[in-house]
NUTORMI-907507 format. One record per atom (N, C-alpha, C): residue in three letters; x, y, z. Coordinates in steps of 0.02 Angstrom, whole numbers, plus 32768, in hexadecimal, padded with zeros to 4 digits. Atoms other than C-alpha are relative to their C-alpha. Last residue first. Example, Ala and Ser with C-alpha at 12.3 -4.5 7.8 and 13.67 -1.06 7.14 Angstrom:
SER7FD67FC57FFD/SER82AC7FCB8165/SER7FD980378025/ALA802D7FC58000/ALA82677F1F8186/ALA802D803C8000/
//
This chain:
UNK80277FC97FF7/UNKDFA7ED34C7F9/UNK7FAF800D801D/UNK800480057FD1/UNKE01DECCAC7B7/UNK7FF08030802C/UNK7FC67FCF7FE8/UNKE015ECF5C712/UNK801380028054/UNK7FE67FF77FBE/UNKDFF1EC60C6B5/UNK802380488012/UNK7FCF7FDA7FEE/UNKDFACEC55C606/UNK80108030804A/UNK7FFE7FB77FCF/UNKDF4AEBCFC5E4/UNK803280148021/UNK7FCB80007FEA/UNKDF63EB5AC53F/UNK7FF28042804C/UNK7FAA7FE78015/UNKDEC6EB4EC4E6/UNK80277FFA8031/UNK7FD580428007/UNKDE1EEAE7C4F2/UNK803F801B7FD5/UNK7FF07FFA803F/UNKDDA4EB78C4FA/UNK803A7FCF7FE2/UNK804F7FF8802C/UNKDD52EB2AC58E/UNK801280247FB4/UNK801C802C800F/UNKDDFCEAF6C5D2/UNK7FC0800A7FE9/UNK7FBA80278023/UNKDE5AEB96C5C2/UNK7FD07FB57FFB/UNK80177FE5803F/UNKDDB2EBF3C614/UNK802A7FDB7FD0/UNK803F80278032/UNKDDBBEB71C6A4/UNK7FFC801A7FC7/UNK7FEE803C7FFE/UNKDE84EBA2C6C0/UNK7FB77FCC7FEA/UNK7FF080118047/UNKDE6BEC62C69C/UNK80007FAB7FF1/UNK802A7FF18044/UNKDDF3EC70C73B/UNK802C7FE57FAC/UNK803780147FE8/UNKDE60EC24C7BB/UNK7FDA80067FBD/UNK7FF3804B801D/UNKDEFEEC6CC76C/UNK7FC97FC77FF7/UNK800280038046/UNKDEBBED0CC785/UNK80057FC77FE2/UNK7FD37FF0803B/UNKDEB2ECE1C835/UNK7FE880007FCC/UNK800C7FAC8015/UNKDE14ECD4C8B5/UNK802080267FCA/UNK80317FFF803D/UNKDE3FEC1DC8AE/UNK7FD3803F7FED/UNK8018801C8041/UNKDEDDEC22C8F0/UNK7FC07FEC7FD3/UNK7FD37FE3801C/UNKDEE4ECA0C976/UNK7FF97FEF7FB9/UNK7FF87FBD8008/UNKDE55EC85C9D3/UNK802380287FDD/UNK803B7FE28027/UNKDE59EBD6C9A3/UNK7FE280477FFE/UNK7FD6800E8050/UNKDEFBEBB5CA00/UNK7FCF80147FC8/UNK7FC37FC67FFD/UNKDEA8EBE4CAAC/UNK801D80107FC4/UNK80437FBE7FFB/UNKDDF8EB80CA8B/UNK802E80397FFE/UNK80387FFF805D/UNKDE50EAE1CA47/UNK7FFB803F800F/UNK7FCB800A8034/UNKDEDBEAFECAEE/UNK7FF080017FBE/UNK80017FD67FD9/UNKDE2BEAFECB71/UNK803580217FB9/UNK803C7FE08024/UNKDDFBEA6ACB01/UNK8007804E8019/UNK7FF47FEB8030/UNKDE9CEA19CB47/UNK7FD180357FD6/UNK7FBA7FDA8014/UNKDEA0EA4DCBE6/UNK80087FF77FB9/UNK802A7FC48007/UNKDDDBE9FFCBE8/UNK805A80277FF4/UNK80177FD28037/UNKDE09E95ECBB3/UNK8015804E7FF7/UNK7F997FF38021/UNKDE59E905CC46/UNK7FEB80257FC8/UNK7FD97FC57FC7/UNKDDA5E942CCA6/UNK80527FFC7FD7/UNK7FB680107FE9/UNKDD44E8D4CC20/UNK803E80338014/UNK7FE97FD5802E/UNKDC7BE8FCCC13/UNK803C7FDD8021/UNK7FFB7FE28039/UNKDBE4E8B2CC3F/UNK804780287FE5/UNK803E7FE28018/UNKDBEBE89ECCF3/UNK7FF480197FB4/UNK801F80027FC6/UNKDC8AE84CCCF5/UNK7FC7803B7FE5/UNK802F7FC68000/UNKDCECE80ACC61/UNK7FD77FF78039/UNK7FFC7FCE7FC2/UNKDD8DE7CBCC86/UNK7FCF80397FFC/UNK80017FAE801F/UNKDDA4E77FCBCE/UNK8000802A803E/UNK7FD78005802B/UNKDDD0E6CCCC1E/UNK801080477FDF/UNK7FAF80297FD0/UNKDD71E6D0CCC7/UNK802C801A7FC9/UNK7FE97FB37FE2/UNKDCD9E720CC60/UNK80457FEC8021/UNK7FE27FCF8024/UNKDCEFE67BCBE4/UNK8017804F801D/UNK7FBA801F8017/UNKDCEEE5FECC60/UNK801F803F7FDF/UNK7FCC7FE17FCB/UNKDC5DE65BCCB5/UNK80537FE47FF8/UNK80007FBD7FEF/UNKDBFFE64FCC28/UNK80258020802D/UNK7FD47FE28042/UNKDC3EE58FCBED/UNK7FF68055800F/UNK7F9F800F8008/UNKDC1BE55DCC94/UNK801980147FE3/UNK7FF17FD17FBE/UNKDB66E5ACCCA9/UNK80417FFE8006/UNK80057FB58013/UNKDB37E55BCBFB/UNK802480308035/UNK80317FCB7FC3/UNKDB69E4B0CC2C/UNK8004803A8004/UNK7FE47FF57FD0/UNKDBA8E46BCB85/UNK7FDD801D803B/UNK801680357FCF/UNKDB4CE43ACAFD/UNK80247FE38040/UNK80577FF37FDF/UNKDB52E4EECAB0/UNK7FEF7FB48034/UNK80007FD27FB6/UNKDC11E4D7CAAF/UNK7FB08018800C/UNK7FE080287FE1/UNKDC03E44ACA31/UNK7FF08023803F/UNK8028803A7FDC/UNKDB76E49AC9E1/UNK80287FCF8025/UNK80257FFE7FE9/UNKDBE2E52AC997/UNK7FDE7FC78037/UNK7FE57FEF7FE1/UNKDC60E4C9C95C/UNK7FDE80298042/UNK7FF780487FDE/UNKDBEAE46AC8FB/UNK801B801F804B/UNK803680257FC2/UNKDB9AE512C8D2/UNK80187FCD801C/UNK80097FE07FAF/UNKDC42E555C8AB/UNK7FBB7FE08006/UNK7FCB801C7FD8/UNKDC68E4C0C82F/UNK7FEA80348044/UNK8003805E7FD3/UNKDBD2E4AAC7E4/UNK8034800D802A/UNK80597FED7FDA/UNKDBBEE58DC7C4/UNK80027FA28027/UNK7FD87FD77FC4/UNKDC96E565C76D/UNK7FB08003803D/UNK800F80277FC5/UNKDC64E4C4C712/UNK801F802E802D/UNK803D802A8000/UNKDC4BE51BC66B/UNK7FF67FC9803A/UNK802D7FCB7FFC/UNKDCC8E58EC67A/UNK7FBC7FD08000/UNK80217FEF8043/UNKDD5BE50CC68B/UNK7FB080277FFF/UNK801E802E801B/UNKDD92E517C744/UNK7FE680197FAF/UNK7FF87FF68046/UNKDE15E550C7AD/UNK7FD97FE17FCA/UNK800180308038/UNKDDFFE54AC872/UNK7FF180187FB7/UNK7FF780667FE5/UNKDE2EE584C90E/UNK7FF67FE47FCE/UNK8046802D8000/UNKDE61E628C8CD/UNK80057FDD8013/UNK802E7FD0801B/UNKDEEDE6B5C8FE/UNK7FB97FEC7FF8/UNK8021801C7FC0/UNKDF68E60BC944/UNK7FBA8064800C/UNK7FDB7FC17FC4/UNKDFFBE65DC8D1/UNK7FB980058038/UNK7FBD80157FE2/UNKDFF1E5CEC85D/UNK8010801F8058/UNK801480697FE5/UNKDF16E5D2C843/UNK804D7FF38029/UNK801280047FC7/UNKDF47E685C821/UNK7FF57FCB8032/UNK7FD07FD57FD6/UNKDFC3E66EC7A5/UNK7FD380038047/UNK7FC380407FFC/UNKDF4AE5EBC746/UNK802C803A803D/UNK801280117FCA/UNKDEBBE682C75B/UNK80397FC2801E/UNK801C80308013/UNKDF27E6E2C702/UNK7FE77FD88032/UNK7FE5804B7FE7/UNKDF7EE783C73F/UNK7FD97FD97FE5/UNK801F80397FF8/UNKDF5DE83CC709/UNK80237FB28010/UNK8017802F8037/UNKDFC4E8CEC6FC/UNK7FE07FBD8030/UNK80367FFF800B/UNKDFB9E958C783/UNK7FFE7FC97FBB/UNK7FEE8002804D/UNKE07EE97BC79F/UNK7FA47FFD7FD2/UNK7FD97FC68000/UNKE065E9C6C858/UNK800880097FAD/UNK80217FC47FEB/UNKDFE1E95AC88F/UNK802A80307FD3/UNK8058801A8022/UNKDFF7E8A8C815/UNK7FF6804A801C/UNK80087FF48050/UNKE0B1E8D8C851/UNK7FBB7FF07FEC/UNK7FE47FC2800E/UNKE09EE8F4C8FD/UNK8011801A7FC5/UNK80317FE77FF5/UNKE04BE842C920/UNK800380617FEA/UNK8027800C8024/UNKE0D3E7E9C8DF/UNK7FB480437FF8/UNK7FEB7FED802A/UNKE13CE83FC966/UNK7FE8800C7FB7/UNK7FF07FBF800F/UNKE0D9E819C9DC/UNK801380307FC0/UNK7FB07FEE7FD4/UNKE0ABE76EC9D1/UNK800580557FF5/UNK7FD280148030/UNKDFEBE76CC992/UNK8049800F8028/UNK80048039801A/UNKDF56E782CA0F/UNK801E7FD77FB8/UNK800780407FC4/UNKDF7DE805CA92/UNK800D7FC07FD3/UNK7FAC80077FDF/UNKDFD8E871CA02/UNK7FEF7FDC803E/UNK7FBC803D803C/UNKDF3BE846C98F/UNK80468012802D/UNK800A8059800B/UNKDECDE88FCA1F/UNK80337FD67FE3/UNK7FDF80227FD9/UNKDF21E93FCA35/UNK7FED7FBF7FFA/UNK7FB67FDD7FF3/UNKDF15E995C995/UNK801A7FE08054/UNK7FDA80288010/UNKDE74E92EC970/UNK805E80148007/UNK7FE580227FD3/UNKDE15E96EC9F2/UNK802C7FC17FD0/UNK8021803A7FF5/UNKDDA7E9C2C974/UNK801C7FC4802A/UNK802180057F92/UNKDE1DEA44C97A/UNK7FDC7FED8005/UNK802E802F7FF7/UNKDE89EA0DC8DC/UNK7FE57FF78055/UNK7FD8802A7FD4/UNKDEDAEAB1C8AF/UNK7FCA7FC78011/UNK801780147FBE/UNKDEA8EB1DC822/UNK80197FBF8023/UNK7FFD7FDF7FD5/UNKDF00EB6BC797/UNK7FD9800C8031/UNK80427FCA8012/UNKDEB6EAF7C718/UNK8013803C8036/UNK7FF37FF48047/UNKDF6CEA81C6F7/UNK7FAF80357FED/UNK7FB87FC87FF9/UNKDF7AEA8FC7C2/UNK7FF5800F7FBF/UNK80047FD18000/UNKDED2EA3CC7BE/UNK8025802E8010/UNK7FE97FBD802C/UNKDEF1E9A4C75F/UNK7FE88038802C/UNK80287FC37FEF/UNKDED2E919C7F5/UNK802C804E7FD3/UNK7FD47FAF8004/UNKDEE0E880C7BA/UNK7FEC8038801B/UNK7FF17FCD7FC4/UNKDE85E7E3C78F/UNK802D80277FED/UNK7FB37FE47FD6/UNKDE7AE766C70C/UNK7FE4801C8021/UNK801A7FB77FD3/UNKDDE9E6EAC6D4/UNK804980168013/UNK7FDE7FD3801E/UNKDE06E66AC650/UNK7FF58038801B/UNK7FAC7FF9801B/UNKDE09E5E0C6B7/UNK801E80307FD7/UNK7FED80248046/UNKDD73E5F8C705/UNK804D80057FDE/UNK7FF87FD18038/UNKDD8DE624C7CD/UNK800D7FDB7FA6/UNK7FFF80308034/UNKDD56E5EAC870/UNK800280257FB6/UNK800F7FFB804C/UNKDD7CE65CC8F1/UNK7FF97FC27FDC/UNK7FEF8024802B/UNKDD6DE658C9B8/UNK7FF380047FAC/UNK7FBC802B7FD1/UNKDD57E6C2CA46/UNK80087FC67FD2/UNK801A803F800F/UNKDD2CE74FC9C6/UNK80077FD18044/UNK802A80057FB9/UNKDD57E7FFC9EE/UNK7FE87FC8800C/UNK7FB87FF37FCA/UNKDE05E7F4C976/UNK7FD27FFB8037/UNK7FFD80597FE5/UNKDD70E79BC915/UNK803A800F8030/UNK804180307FEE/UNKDD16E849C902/UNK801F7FC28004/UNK801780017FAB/UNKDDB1E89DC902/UNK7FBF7FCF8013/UNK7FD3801D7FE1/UNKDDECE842C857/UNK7FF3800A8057/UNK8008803F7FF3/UNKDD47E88EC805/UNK80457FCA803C/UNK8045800A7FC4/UNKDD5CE938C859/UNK7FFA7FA67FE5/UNK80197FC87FD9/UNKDE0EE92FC7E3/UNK7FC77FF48034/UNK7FD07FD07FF2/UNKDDFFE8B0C76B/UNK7FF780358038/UNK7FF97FDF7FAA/UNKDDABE80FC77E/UNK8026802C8000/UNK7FC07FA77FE5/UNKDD9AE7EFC6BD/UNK7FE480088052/UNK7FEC7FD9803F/UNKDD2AE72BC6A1/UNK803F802D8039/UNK800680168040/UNKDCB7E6C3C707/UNK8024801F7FCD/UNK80027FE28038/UNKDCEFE6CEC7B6/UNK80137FE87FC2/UNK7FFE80258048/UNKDC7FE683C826/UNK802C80307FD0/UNK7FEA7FC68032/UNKDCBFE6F1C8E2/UNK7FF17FA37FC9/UNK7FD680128021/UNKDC88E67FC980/UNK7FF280287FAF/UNK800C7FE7803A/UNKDC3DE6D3CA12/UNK80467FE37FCD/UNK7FC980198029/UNKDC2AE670CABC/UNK7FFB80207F99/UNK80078048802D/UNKDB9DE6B6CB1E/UNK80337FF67FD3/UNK7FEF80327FCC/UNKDBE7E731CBBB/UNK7FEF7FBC7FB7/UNK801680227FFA/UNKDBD6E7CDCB47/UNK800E7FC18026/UNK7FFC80417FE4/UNKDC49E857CB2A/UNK7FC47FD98038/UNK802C80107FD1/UNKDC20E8EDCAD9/UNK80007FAA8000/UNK7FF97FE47FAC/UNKDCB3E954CAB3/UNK7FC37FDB801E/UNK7FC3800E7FFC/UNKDCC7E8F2C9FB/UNK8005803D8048/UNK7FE6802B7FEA/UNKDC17E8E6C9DD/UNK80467FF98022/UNK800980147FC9/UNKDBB3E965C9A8/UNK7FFE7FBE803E/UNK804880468017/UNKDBF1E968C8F5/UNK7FE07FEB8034/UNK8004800F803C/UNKDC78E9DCC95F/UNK7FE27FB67FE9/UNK7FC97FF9801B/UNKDC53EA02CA22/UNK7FF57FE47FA2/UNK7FE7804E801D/UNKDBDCE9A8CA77/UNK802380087FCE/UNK7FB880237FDE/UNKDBDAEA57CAC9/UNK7FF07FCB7FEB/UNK7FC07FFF8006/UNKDB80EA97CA2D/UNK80237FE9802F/UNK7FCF80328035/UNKDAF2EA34CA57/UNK801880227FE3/UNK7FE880407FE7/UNKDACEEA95CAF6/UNK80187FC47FCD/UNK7FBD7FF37FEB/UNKDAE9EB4FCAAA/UNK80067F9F801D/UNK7FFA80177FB2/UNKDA65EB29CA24/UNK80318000803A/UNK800E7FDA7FB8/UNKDA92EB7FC99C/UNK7FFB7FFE8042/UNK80507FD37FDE/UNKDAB8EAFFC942/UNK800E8047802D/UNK800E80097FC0/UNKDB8DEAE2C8FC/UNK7FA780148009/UNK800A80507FFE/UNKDBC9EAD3C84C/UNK7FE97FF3803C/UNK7FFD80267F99/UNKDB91EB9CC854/UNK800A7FB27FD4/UNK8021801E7FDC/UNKDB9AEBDAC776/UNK80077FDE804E/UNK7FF67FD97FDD/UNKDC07EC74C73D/UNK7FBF7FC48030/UNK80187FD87FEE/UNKDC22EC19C6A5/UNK7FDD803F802D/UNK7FED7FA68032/UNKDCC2EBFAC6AA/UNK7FCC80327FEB/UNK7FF67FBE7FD6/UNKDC65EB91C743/UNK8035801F7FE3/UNK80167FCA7FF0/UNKDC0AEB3BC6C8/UNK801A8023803F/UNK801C7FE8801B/UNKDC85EAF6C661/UNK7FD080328018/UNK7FDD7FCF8000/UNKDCE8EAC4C6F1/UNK7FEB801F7FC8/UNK800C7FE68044/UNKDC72EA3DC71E/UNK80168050800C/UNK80397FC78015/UNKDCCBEA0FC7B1/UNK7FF980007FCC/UNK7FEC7FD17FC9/UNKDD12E95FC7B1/UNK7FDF80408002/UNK7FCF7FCD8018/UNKDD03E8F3C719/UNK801D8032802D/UNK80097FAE7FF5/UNKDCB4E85AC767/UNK803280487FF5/UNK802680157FB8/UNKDCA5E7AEC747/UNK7FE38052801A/UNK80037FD57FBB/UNKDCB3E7E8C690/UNK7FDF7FD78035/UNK7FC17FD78027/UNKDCC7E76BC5D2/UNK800F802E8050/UNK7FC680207FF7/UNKDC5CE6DCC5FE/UNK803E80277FF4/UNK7FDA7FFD8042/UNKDBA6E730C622/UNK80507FE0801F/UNK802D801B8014/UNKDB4AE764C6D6/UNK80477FFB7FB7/UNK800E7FE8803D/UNKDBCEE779C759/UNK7FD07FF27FD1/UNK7FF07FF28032/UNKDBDCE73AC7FF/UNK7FED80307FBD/UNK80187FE88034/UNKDBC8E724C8BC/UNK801980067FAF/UNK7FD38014803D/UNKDBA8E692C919/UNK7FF8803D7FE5/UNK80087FE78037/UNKDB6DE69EC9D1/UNK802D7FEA7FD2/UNK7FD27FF08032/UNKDB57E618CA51/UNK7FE080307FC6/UNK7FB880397FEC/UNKDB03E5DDCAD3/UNK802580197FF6/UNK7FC17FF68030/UNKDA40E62ECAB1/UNK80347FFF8026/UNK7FE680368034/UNKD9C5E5DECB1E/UNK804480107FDC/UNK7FD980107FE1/UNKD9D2E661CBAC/UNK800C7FB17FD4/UNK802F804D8014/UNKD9B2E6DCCB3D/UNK80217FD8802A/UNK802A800D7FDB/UNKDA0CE796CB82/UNK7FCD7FB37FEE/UNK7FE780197FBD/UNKDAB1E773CB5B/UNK7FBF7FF3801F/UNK7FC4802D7FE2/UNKDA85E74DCA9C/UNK7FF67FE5804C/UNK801580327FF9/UNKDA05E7DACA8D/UNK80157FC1801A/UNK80317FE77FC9/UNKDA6CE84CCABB/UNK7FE77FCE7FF5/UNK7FCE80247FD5/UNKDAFCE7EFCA35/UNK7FC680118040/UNK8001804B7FF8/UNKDA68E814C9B8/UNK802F7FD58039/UNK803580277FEA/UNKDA39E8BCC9D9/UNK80107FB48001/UNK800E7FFD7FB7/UNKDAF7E8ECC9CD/UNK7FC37FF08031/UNK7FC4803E7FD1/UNKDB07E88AC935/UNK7FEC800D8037/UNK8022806B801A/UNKDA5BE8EAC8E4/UNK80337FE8801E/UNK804E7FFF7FC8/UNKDA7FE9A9C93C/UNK7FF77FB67FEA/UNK7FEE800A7FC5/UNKDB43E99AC8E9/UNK7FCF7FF08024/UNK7FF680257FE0/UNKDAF5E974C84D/UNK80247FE98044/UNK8038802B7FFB/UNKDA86E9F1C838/UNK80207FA7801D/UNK8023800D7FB7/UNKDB08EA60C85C/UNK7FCA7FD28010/UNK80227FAD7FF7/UNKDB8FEA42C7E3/UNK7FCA80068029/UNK80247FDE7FBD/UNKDBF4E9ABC7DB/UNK7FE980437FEC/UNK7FED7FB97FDE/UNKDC42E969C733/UNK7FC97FFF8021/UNK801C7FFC7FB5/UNKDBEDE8C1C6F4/UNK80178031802B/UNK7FB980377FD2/UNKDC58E8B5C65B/UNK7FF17FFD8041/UNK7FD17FCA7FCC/UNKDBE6E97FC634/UNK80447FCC8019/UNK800A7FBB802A/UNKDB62E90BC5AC/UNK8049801F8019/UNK7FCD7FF48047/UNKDB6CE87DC61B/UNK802C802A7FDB/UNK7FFB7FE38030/UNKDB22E8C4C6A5/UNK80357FF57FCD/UNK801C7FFB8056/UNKDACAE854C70B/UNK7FFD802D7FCF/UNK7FF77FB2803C/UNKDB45E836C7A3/UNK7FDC7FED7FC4/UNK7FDE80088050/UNKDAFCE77FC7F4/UNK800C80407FE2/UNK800A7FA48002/UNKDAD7E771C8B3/UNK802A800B7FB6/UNK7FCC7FFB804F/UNKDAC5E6A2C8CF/UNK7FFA805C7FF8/UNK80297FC48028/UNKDA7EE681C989/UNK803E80067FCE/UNK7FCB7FE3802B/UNKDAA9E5C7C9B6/UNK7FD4804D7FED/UNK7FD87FDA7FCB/UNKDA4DE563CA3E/UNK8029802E7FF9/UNK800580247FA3/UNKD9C8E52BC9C2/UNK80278026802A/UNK7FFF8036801D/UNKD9E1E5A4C91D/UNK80197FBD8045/UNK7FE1804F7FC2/UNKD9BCE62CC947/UNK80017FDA7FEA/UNK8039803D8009/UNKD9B6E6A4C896/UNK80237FDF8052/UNK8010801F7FCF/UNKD9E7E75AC890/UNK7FF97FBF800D/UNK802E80217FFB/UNKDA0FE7CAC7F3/UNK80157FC4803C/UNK7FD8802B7FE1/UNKDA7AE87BC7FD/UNK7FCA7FC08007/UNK7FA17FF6800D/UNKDA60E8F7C78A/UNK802D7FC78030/UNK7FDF7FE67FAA/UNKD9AEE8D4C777/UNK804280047FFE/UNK7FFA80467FDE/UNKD974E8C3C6B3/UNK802C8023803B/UNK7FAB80277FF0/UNKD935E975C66E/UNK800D7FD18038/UNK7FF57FEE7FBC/UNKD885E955C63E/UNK8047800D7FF7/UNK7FFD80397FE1/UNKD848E95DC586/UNK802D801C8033/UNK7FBA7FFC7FEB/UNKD804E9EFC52F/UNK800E7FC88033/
//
């Protein structure tokens, strides 16, 4: 019987750590193995004092990242460890755990939903050209508390930003590239050249500058970001309600049997 391949794969690559989703198969959907593999890898990250810069991506040209695997939690499966300390790094164990090394989002494909938070946590994207975004989880009767229900309204005009939340269709990476979402747009085959380049620009910088450039900028202090916490406080309030709902449940079962789900607000 042959191994199952890691869910999340690793490589340094000089001043660069690469953190790659390896589940094809699922569009790289999150579930717990790969929250414990990112969140080991950004740990790793702060703590090396070589490593500069992260990159993370997708393995394959079709998913950067699908967002929860909502397959298995119709089945009644945790996307989270047990562990109580890497669950606070929060979803794919990344998007509450802020890092001082410069993290740039590769995306190779669908950023929907958890994928779109993962670069909403980014401090920079680079994106193939045929990659969208979005955050569908009004159309699963869940809300986008991966800190994407408040991020995208820091980092799109308002208004804009209220439809992608409220309406949940997708955008193009061209749209995003307009609306200042990515830094850069590239044919799929020079998306990994382009963020390493990008990469290695800011690795040949004075590491201590670019770390304290960036806590300055995100306002992270001892590990974690104090403008945050009202919101995560607001995930944790709204999620008592809404994802305990009927709606909650009928909204992955509707997408795993791939019908129409029927809302009762409830």
């Amino acid at each position: 019987m042959s191994e199952t391949p890691p869910a999340v794969l690793v490589e340094k690559r000089g001043h660069i750590l690469i953190a790659t989703i390896n589940r094809p198969e699922a569009r790289n959907a999150v579930n717990a193995a790969v929250h414990v593999g990112l969140g080991e890898a950004l740990e790793r990250a702060e703590q090396d004092a070589e490593i500069r810069v992260v990159i993370l991506t997708g393995t394959g040209d079709q998913s950067f990242c699908a967002g929860a695997d909502l397959k298995a939690l119709s089945r009644g499966e945790r996307l989270e460890p047990e562990d109580k300390a890497q669950r606070k790094w929060g979803f794919a164990g990344v998007v509450s755990h802020p890092i001082s090394k410069p993290v740039i989002a590769a995306v190779n494909g669908f950023a929907l939903g958890g994928g779109t938070e993962l670069a909403l946590y980014a401090d920079l994207v680079v994106a193939a050209d045929h990659a969208q975004f979005g955050l569908p989880e009004v159309k699963r009767g869940l809300f986008a508390a991966a800190g994407g229900a408040f991020r995208i309204v820091q980092q799109l005009p308002q208004k804009l930003a209220m439809e992608v939340l409220l309406v949940g269709e997708p955008f193009s990476a061209a749209r995003a590239l307009e609306l200042g979402f990515v830094n850069r747009v590239v044919p799929l085959a020079q998306l990994m050249d382009s963020a390493v380049e990008l990469a290695e620009k800011i690795a040949a910088n004075a590491p201590l500058s670019v770390q304290g450039s960036k806590r300055i900028a995100r306002g992270i202090h001892d590990g974690r970001i104090d403008s945050d916490e009202a919101f995560w406080e607001a995930n944790r309030r709204e999620a008592k309600v809404v994802m305990t709902s009927e709606d909650a449940r009928e909204g992955p079962l509707a997408f795993a049997q791939k019908r129409a789900p029927v809302w009762k607000a409830s």
